[in-house]
C-alpha positions, 0 to 999 in steps of 0.5 A, spaced: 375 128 293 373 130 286 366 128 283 368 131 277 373 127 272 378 131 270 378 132 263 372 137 265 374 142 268 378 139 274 372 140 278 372 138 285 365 138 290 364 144 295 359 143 298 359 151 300 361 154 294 356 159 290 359 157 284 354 153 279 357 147 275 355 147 268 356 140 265 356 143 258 360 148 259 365 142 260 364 139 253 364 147 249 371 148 253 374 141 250 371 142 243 375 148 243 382 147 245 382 147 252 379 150 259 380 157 258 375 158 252 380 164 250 379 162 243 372 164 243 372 170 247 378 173 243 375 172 236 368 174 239 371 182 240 370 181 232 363 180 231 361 183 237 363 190 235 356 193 233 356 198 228 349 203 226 350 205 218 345 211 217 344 215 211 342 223 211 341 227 205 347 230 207 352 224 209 353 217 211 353 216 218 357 211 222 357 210 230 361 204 233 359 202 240 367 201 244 366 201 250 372 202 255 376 204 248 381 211 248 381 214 241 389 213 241 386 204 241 382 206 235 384 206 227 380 209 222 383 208 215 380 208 207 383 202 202 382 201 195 382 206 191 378 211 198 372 206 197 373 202 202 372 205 209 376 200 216 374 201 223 379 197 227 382 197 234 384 193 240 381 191 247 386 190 252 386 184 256 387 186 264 394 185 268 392 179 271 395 178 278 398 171 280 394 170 286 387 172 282 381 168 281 377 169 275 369 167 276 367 169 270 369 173 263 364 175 259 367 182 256 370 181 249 377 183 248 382 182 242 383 186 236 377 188 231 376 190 224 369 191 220 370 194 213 364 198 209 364 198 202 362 206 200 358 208 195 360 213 189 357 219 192 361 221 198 367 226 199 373 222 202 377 229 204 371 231 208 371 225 213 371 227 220 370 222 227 369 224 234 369 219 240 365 220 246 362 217 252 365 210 248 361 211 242 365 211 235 361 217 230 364 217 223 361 222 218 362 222 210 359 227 207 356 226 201 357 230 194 351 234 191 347 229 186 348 232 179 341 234 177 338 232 171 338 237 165 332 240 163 331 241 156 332 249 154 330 254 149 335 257 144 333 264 142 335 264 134 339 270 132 340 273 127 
């Protein structure tokens, strides 16, 4: 017998079940389109990537956290003129077999992308990156600041 009206989640009471009804979680999958929430988490891998941008004297420093991601998942690319740096990629969704049951999703997946406008100072041939232990480090070296002249004498000859 359901307690539950369909349109929220086809519910049914199990006095012995350990999962715990969230009435509210109901009325969120409705207003996105669907039981699944699929939406959500899909674009969630998208504000979820978390970027540190650290400036040294020497370079601009970049370090993504992927977790679970291979470097062969993850593109790095310049745009518009080599000003623009683009870190994007894609977290796979798992093979699902027929008879799984999911209890809970909460790791994000689908494609993301974040894009960081460069300063002028920066050596775009010298871009290196490297990836360990899931974390993403891209490193812009910076070009030598021109130093400012300082007034000079000249000698007068003659």
């Amino acid at each position: 017998m359901s307690i539950i009206p369909s349109f929220l989640g086809r519910r049914s009471l199990d006095p012995f079940s350990l999962e715990v009804w969230d009435p509210f979680q109901a009325f969120t999958d409705l207003a996105i389109g669907g039981p699944s929430g699929q939406f959500v988490r899909e674009t969630s891998a998208v504000a979820n990537t978390q970027i540190d941008w650290k400036e040294t004297p020497e370079a601009h420093i970049f370090k993504a956290d992927l977790p679970g991601l291979k470097k062969e998942e993850v593109k790095i690319e310049l745009e518009e003129g080599q000003i623009v740096l683009q870190i994007s990629g894609e977290r796979s969704k798992e093979e699902e077999e027929k008879n799984d049951k999911w209890h809970r999703i909460e790791r994000s997946r689908g494609k993301f992308l974040r894009r960081f406008r460069l300063p002028e100072n920066v050596k775009v041939e010298e871009i290196k990156a490297s990836m360990e232990n899931g974390v993403l480090t891209v490193t812009v070296p910076k070009q030598e600041e021109p130093q400012p002249l300082q007034p000079k004498s000249i000698e007068i000859s003659g």
